[in-house]
C-alpha positions in Angstrom: 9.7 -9.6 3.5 7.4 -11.5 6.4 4.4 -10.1 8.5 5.9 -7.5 10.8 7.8 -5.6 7.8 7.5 -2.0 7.0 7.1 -1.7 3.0 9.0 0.9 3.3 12.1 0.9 5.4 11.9 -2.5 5.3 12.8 -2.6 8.6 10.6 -4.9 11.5 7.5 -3.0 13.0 7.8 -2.0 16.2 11.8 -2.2 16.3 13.1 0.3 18.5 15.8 3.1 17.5 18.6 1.9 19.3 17.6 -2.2 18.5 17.7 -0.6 14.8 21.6 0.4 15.1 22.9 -2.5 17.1 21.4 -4.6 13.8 22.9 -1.9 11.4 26.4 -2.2 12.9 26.3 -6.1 12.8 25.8 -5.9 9.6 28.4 -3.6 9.0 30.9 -5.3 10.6 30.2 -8.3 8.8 30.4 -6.8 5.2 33.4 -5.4 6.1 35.0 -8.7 7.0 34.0 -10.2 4.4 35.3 -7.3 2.0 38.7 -7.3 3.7 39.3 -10.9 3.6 37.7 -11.0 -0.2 38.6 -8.1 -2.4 36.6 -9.1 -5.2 33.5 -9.7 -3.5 32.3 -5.6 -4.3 32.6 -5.8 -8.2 31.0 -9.4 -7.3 28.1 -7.8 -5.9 27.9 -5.2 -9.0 28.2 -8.1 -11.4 24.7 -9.8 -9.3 22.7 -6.0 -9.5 23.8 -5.5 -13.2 22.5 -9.3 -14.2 19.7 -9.4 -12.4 18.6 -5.6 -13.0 19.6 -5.4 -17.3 16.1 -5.6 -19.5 14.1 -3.8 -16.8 12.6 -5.7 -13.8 9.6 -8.0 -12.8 7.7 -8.8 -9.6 10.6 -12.0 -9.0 13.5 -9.3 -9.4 14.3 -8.0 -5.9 13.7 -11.9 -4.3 16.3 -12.9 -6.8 18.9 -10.1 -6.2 18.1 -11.4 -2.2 18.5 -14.5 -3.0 21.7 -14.0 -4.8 23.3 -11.7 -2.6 22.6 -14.6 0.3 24.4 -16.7 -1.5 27.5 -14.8 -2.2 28.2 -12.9 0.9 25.5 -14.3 3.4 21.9 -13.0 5.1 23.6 -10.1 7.4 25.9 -8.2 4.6 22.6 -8.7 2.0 20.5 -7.1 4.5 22.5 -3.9 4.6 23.3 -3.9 0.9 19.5 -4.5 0.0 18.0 -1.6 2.6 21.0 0.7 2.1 19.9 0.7 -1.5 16.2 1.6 -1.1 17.2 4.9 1.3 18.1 7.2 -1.4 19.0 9.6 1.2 22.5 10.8 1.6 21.6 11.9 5.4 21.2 8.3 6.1 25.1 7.7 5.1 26.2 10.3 7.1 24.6 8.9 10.1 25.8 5.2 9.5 29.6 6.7 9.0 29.4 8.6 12.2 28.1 6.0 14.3 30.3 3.3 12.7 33.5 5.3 12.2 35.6 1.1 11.6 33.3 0.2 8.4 33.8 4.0 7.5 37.7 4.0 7.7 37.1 -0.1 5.7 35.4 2.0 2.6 32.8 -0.4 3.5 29.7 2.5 3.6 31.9 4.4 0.8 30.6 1.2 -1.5 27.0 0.9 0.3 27.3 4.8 -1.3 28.3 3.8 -4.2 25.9 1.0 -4.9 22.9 3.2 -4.3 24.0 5.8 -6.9 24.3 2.9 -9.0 21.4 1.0 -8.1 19.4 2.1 -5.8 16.1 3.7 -7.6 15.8 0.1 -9.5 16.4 -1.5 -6.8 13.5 -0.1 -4.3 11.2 0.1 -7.7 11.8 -4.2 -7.8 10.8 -4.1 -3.9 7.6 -2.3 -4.3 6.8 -4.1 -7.4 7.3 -7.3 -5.8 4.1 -6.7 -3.5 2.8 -3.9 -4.9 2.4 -3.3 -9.1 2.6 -5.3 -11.5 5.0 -5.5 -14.5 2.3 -4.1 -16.6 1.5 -1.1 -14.5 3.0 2.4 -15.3 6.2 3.2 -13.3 6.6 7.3 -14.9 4.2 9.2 -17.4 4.7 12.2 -19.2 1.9 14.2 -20.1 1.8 17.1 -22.3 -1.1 19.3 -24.3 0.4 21.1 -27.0 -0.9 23.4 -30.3 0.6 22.2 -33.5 3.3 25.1 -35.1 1.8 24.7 -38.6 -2.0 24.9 -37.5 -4.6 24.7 -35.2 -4.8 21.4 -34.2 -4.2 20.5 -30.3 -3.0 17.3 -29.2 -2.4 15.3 -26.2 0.5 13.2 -25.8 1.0 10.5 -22.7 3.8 8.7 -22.6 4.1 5.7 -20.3 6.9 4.3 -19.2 6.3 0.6 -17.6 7.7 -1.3 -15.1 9.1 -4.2 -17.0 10.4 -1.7 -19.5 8.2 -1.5 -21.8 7.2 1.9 -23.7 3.3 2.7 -24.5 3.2 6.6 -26.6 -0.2 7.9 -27.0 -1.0 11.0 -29.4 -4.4 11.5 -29.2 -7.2 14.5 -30.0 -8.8 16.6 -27.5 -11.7 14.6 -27.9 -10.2 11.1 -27.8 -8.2 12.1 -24.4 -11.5 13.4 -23.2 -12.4 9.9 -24.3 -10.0 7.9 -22.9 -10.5 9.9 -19.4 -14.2 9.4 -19.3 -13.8 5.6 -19.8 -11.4 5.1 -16.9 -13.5 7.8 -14.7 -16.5 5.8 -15.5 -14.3 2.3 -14.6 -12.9 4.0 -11.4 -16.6 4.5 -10.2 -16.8 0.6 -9.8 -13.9 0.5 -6.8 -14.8 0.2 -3.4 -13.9 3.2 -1.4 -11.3 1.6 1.0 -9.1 1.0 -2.1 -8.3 4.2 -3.2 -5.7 6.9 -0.9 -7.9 9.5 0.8 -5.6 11.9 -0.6 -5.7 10.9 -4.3 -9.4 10.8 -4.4 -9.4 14.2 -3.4 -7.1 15.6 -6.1 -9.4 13.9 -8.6 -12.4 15.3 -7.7 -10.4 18.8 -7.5 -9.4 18.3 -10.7 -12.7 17.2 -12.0 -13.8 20.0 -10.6 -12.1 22.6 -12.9 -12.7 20.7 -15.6 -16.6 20.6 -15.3 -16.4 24.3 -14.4 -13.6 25.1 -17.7 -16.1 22.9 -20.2 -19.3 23.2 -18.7 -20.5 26.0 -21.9 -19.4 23.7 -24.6 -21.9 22.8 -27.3 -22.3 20.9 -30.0 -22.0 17.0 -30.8 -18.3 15.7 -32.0 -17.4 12.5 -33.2 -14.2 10.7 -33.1 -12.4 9.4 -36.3 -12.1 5.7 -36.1 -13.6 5.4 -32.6 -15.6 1.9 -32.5 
């Protein structure tokens, strides 16, 4: 995507509403041609998402399925297939089909459906991760406290699901995810304000807040087992 770009429509800044549907019908009209005159060309386009998406995704994975696409059906149809993918909204479907009853009645927008079901949460992860995260960053985490059935042990687990696929499980003490929080609170300190969503640092300092307010009588000195 150039200057100009929203990151996340993808659509040009500054386009206006009616500008945006004359381009979206174009588009249209020209996938559908193409589909008419070359059945194949849809499980073609599934055969491009499944190689380029299989083994998770990196930073160059949404340029490539672009660049792909390009090359198989042209810039117009892989503009629509690529930001009909990232809309996970059925609403937005509905709209096209009304306005553009032809590429309706082609089955055209019927596939543009079908590939997003398929697709489409990979595919708008690859966008942002193109400009946005890196392969190493964590795309989900699941984070549970739980007391052990057979005793009195509590443990933390995270689990951290990365973008390029890879898994990292943590099952940790209270005291080592205390640990573990108070070295990345004490990293986080070093960012400049401007870097971090207003938003965000407000839920943090929320939930620090209850924290220091929960733990603020505990006593004692604790040690962790195999912390160097």
């Amino acid at each position: 995507m150039g200057a100009g770009i929203d990151p996340v429509t993808g659509t040009e800044k500054g386009v206006t509403s009616d500008d945006s549907d004359n381009v979206i019908r174009k588009d249209l009209l020209e996938l559908s041609d193409i589909i008419v005159r070359h059945p194949a060309v849809p499980s073609q386009i599934c055969k491009i998402m499944d190689d380029q998406l299989q083994g998770g995704i990196s930073r160059e994975t949404y340029e490539r399925i672009v660049l792909s696409l390009r090359v198989l059906v042209g810039h117009a149809p892989t503009r629509i297939i690529t930001e009909s993918s990232k809309i996970l909204n059925d609403g937005f479907f509905d709209q096209i089909e009304r306005s553009n009853p032809e590429a309706a009645e082609s089955g055209t927008i019927r596939f543009l459906r079908e590939l997003t079901a398929r697709y489409g949460t990979r595919v708008k992860d690859a966008f942002f991760l193109s400009f946005r995260h890196t392969e190493d960053d964590w795309r989900t985490a699941d984070v549970a406290a739980y007391k052990r059935a057979d005793g009195d042990g509590w443990f933390v687990e995270l689990d951290l699901m990365k973008y390029s696929g890879g898994r990292v499980l943590l099952r940790m003490s209270p005291l080592s995810a205390f640990q573990l929080t108070h070295l990345l609170m004490k990293e986080l300190e070093k960012l400049p304000s401007e870097v971090i969503d207003e938003d965000m640092a407000f839920k943090l300092r929320d939930s620090a807040a209850i924290l220091k307010d929960k733990f603020s009588d505990v006593k004692g000195t604790h040690h962790l087992d195999g912390y160097a």
